[in-house]
Backbone as XML, in Angstrom:
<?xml version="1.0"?>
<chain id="A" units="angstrom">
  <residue number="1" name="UNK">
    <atom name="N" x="15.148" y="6.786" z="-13.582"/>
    <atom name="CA" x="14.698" y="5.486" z="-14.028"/>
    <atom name="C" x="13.192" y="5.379" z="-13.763"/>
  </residue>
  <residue number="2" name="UNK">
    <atom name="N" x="12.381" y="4.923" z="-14.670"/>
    <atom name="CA" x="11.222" y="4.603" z="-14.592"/>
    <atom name="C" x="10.878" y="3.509" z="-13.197"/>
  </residue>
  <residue number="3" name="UNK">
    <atom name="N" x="9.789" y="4.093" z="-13.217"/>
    <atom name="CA" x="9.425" y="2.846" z="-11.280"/>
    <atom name="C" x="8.751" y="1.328" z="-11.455"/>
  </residue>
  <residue number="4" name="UNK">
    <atom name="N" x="8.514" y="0.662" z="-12.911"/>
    <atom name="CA" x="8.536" y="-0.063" z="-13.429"/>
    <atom name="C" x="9.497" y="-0.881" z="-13.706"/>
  </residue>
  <residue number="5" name="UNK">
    <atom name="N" x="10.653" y="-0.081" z="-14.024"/>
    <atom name="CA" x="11.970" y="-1.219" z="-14.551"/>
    <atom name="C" x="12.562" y="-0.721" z="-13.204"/>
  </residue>
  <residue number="6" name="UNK">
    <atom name="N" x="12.828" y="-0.205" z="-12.010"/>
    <atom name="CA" x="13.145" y="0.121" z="-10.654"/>
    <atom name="C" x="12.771" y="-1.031" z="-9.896"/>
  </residue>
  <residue number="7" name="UNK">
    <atom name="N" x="11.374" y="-1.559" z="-10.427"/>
    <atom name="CA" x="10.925" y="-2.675" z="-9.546"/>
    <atom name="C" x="11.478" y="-3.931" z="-9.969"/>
  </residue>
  <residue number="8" name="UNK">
    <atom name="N" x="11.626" y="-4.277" z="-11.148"/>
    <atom name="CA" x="12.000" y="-5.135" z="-11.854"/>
    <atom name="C" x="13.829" y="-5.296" z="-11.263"/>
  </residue>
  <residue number="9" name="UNK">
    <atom name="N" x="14.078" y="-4.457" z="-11.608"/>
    <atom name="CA" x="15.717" y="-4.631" z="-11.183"/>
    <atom name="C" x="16.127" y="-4.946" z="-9.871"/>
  </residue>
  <residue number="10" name="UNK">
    <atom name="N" x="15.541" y="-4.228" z="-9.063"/>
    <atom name="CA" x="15.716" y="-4.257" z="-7.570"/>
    <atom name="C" x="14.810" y="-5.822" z="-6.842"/>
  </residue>
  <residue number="11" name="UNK">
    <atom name="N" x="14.533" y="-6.429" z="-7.864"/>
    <atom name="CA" x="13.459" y="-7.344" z="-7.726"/>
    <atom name="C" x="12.765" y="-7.498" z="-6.400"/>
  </residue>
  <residue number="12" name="UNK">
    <atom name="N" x="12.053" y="-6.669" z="-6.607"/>
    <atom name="CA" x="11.271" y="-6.100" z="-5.694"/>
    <atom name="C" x="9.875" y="-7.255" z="-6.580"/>
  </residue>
  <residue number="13" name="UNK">
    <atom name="N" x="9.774" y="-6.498" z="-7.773"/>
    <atom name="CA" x="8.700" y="-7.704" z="-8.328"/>
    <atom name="C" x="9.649" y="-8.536" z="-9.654"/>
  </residue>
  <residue number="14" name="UNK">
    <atom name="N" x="9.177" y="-9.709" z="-10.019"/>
    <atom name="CA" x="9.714" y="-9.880" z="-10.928"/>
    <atom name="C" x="9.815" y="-9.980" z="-12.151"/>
  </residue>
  <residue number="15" name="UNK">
    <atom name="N" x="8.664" y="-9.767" z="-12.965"/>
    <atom name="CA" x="8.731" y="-9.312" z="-13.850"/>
    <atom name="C" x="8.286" y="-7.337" z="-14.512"/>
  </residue>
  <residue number="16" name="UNK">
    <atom name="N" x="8.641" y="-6.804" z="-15.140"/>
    <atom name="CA" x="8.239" y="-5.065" z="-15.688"/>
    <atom name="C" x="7.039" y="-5.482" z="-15.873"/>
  </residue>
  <residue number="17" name="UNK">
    <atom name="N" x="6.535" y="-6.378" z="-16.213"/>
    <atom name="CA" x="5.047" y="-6.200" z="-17.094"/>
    <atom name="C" x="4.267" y="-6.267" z="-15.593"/>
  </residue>
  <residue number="18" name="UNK">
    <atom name="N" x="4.186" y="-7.003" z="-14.576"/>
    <atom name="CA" x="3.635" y="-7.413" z="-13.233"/>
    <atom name="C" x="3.856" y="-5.744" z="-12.766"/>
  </residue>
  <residue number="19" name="UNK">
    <atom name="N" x="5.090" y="-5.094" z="-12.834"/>
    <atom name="CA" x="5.286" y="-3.920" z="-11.939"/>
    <atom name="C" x="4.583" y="-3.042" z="-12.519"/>
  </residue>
  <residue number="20" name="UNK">
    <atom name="N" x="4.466" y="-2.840" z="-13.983"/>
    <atom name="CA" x="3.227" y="-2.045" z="-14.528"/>
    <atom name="C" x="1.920" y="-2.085" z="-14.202"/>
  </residue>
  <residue number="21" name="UNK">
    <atom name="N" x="1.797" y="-3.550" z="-14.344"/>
    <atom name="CA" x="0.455" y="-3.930" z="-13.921"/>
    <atom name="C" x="-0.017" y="-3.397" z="-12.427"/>
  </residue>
  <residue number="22" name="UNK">
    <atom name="N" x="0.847" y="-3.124" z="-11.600"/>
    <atom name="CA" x="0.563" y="-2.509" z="-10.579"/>
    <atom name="C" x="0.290" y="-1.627" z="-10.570"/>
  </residue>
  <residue number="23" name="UNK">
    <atom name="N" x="1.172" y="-1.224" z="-11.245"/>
    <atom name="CA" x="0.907" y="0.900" z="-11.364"/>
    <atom name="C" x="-0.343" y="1.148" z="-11.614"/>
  </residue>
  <residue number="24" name="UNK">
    <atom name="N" x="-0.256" y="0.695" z="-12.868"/>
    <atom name="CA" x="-2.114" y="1.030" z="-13.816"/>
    <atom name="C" x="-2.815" y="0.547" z="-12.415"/>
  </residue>
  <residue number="25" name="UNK">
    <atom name="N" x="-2.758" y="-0.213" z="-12.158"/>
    <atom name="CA" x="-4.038" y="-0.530" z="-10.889"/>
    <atom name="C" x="-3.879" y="0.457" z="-9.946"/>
  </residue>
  <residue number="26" name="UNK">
    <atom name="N" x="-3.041" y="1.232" z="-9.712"/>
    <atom name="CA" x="-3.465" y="2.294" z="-8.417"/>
    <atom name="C" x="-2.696" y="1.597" z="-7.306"/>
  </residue>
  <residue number="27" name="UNK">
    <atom name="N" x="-1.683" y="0.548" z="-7.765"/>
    <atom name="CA" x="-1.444" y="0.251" z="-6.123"/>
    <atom name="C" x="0.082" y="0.368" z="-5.740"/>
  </residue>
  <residue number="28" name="UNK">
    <atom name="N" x="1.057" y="1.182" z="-6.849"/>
    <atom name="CA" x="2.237" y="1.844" z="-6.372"/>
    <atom name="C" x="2.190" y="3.215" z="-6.112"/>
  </residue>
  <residue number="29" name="UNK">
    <atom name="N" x="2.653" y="3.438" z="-4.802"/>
    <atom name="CA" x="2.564" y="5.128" z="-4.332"/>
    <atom name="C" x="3.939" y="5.450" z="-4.196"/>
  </residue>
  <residue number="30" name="UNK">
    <atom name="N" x="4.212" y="7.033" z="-4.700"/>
    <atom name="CA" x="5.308" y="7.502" z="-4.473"/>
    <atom name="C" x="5.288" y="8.470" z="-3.979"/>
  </residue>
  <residue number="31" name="UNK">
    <atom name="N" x="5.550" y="9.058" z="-2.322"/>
    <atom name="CA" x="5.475" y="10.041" z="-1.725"/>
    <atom name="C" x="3.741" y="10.212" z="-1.170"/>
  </residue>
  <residue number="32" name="UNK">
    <atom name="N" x="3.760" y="9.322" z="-1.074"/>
    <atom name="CA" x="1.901" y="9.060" z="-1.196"/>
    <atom name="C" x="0.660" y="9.405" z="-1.858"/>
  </residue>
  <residue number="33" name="UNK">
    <atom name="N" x="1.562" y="9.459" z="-3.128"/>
    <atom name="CA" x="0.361" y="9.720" z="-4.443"/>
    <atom name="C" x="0.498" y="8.704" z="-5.637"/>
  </residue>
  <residue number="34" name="UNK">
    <atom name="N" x="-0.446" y="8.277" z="-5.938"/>
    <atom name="CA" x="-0.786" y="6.997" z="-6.724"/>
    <atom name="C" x="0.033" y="7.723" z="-8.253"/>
  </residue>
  <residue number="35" name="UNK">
    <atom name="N" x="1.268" y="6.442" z="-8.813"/>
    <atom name="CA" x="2.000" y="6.773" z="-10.059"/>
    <atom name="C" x="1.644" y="5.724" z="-11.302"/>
  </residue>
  <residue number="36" name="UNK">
    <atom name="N" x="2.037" y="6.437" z="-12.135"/>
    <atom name="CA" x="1.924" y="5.704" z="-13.429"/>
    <atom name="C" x="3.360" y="4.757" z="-13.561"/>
  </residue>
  <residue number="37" name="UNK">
    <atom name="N" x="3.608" y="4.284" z="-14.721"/>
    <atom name="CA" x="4.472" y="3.126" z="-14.636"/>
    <atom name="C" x="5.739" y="4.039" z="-14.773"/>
  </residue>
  <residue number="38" name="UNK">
    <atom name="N" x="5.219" y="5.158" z="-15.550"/>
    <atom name="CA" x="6.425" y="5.985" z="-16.133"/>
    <atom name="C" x="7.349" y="6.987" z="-15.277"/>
  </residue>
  <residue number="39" name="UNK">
    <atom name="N" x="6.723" y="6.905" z="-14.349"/>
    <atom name="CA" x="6.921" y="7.791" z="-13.148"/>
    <atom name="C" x="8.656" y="7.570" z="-13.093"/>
  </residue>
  <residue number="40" name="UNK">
    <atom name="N" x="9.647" y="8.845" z="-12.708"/>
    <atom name="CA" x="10.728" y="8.989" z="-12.442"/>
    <atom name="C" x="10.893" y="8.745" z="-11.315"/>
  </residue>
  <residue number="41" name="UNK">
    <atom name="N" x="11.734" y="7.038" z="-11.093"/>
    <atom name="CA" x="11.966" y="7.234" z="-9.266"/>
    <atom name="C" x="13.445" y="7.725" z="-9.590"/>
  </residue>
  <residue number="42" name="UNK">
    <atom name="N" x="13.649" y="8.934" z="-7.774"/>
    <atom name="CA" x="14.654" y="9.778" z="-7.366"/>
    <atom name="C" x="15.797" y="8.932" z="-5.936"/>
  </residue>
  <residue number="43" name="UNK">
    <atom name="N" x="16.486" y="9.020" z="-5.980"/>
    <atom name="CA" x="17.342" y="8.223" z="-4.963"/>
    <atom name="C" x="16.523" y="9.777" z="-3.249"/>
  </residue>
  <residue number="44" name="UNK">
    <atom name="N" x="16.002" y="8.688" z="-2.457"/>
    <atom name="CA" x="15.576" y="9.103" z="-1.492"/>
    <atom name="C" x="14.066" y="8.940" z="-1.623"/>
  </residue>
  <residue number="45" name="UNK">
    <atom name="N" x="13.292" y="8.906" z="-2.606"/>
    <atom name="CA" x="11.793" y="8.769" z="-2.930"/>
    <atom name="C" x="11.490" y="7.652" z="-1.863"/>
  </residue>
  <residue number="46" name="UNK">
    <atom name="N" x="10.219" y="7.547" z="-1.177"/>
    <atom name="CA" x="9.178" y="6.295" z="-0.344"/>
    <atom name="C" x="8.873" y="6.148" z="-1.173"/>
  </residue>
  <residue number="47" name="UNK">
    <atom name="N" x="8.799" y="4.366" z="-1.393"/>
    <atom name="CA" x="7.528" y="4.150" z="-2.451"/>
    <atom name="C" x="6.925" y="2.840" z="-1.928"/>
  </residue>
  <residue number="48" name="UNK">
    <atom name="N" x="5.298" y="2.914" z="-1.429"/>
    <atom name="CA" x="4.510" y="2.149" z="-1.608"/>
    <atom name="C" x="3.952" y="0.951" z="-2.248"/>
  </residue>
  <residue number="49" name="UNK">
    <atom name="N" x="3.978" y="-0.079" z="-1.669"/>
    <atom name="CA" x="3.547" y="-1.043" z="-3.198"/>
    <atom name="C" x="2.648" y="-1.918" z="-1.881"/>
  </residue>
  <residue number="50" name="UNK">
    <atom name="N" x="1.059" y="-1.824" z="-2.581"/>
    <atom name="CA" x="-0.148" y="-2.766" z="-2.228"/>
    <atom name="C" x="0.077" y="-4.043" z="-2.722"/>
  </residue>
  <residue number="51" name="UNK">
    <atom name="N" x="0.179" y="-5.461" z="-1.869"/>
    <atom name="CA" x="-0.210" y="-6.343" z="-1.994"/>
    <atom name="C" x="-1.477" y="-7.374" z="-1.478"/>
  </residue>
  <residue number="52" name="UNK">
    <atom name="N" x="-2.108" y="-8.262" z="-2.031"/>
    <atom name="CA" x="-2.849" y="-8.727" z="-1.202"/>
    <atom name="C" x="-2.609" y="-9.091" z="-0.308"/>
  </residue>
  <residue number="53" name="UNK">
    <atom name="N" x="-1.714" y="-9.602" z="0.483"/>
    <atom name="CA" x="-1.601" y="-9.699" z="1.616"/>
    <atom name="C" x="-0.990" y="-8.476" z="2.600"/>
  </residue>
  <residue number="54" name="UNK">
    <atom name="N" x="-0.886" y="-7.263" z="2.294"/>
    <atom name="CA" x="-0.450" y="-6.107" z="2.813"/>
    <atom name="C" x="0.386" y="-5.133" z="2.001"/>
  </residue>
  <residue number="55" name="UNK">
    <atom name="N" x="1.120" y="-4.196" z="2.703"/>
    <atom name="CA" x="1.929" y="-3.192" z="1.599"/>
    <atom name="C" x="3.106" y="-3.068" z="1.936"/>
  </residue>
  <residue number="56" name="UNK">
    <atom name="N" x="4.165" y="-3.331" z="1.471"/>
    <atom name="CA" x="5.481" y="-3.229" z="1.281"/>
    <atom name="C" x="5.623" y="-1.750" z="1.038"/>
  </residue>
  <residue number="57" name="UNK">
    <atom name="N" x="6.469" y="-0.930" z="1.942"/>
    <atom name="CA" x="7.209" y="0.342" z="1.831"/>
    <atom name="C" x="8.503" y="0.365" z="2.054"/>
  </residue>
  <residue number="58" name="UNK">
    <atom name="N" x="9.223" y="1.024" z="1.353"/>
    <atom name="CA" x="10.476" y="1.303" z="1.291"/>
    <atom name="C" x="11.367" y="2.697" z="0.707"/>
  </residue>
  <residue number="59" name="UNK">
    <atom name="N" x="12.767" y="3.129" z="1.016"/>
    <atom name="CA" x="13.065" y="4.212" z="0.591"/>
    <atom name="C" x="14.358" y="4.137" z="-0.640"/>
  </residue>
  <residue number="60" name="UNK">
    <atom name="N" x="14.485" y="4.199" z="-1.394"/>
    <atom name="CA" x="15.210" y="4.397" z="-2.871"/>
    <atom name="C" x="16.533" y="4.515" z="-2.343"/>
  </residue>
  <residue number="61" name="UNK">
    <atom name="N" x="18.115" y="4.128" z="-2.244"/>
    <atom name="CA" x="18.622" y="3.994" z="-1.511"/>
    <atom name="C" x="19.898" y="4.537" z="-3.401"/>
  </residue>
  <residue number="62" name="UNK">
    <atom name="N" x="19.431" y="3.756" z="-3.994"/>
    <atom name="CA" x="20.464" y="3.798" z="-5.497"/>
    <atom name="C" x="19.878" y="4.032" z="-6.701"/>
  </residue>
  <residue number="63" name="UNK">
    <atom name="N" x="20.029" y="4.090" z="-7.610"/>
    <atom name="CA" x="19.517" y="3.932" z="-8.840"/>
    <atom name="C" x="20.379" y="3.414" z="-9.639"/>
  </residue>
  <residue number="64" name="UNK">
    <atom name="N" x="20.147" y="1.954" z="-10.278"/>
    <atom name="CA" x="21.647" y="1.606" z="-11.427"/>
    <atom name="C" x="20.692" y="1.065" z="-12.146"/>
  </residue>
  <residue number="65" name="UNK">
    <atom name="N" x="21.031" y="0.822" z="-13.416"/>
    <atom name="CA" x="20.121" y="0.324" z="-14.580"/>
    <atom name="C" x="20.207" y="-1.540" z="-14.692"/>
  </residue>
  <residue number="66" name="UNK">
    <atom name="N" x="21.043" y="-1.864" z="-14.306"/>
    <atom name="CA" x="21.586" y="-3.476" z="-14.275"/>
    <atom name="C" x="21.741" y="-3.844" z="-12.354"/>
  </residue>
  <residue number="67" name="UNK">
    <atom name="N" x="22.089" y="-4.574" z="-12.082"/>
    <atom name="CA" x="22.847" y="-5.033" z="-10.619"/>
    <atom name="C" x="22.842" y="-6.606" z="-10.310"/>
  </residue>
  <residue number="68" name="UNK">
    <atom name="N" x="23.604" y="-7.371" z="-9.958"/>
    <atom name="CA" x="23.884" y="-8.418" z="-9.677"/>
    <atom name="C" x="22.561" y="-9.021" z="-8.956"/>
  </residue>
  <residue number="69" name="UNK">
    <atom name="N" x="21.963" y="-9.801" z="-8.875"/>
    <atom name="CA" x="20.960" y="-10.730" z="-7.723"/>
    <atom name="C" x="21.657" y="-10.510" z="-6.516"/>
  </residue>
  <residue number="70" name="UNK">
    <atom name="N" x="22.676" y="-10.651" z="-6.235"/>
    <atom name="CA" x="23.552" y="-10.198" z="-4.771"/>
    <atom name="C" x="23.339" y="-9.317" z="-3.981"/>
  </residue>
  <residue number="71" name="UNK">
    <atom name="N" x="23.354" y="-8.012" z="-5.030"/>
    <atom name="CA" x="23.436" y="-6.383" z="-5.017"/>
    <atom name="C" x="21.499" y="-5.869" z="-4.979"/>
  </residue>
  <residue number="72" name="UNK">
    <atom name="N" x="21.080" y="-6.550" z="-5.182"/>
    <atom name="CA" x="20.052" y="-6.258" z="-5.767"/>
    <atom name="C" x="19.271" y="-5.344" z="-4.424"/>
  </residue>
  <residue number="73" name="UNK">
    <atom name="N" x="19.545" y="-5.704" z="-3.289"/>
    <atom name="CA" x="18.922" y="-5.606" z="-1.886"/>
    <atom name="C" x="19.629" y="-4.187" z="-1.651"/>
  </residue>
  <residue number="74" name="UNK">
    <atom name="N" x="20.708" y="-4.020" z="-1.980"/>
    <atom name="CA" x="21.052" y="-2.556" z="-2.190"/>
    <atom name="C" x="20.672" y="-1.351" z="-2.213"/>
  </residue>
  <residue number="75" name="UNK">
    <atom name="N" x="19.638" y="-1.625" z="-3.624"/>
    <atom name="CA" x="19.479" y="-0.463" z="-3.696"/>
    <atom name="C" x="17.958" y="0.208" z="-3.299"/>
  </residue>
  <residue number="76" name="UNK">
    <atom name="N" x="17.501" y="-0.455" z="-1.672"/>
    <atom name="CA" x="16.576" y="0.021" z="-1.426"/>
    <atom name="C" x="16.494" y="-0.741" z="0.497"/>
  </residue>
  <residue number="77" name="UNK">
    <atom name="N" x="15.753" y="0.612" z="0.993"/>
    <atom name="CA" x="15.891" y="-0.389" z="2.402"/>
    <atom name="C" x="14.416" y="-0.340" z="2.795"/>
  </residue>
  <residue number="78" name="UNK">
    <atom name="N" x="14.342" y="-1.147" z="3.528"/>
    <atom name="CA" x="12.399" y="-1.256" z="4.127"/>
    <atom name="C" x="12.387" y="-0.607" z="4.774"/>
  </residue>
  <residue number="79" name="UNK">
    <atom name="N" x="11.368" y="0.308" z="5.032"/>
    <atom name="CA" x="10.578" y="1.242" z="6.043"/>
    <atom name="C" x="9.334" y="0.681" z="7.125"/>
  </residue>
  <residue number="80" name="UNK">
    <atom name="N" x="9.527" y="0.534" z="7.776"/>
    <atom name="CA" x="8.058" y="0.192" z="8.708"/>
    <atom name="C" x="7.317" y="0.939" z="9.083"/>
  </residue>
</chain>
């Protein structure tokens, strides 16, 4: 699955176009190298995400194309 609609689903951000918009800016890392939107996330991948107020990291836990708002926390856990 692309790390664009990964973010979107897992609502991590909420809209694809915002999670792109990140990418292109340089401020999602995967494995600690700056990705494009298109980038393949892998179940186990770190991925980085810069915010202004700091950076959210976390590790890829699932990959499903849909998931409930419930479920959504699932498929990824925070890293500190």
């Amino acid at each position: 699955m692309r790390i664009d609609k990964f973010l979107k689903v897992s609502r991590i951000l909420k809209r694809r176009s915002l999670a792109a918009d990140a990418a292109h800016g340089g401020r999602v890392k995967i494995g600690g190298k700056t990705v494009k939107p298109s980038h393949e996330v892998k179940i186990g991948d770190e991925v980085e995400i810069g915010f202004n107020s700091g950076t959210v990291k976390f590790r890829v836990l699932n990959v499903k194309e849909t998931v409930r708002k419930e479920e959504a926390d699932s498929l990824y856990e925070i890293i500190n």
